[in-house]
C-alpha positions, 0 to 999 in steps of 0.5 A, a space after each residue: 752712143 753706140 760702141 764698137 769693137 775692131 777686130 784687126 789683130 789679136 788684141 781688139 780695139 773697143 771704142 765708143 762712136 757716133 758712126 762705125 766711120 770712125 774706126 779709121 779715126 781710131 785705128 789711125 791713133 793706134 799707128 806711128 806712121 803718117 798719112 798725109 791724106 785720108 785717102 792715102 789712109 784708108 788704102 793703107 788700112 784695107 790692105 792691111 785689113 786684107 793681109 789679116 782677113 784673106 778678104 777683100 776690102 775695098 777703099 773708094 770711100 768711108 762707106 765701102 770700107 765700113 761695109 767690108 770691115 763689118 761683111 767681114 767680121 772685123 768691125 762690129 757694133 756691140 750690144 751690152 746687156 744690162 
């Protein structure tokens, strides 16, 4: 399975997925607050993915986001050797 690295603040979020989608999964865990939607969710998550990058990113669907997180350098699929 694939292993993934979000990089949204100075201490990066190493996690194992089927797909990159999943950061919004993991990302979401690591807040207090909640969101009653997935939509209301991933606004949340690119504005503040915004705030840290000075980039745009967009949040129509889980793929836009997961394009820009990745266009961005913010999300990345780590390859480790050995």
């Amino acid at each position: 399975m694939p292993k993934y690295r979000l990089k949204i603040s100075s201490q990066p979020i190493d996690f194992i997925a089927d797909h990159p989608r999943e950061f919004l999964d993991v990302w979401r865990a690591e807040f207090r607050a909640t969101y009653e939607t997935d939509e209301e969710w991933r606004r949340v998550a690119a504005l503040l993915a915004c705030d840290w990058s000075g980039k745009p990113i967009r949040y129509s669907n889980d793929d836009v986001i997961v394009w820009d997180m990745i266009e961005h350098g913010m999300l990345e699929e780590i390859h480790e050797e050995g």
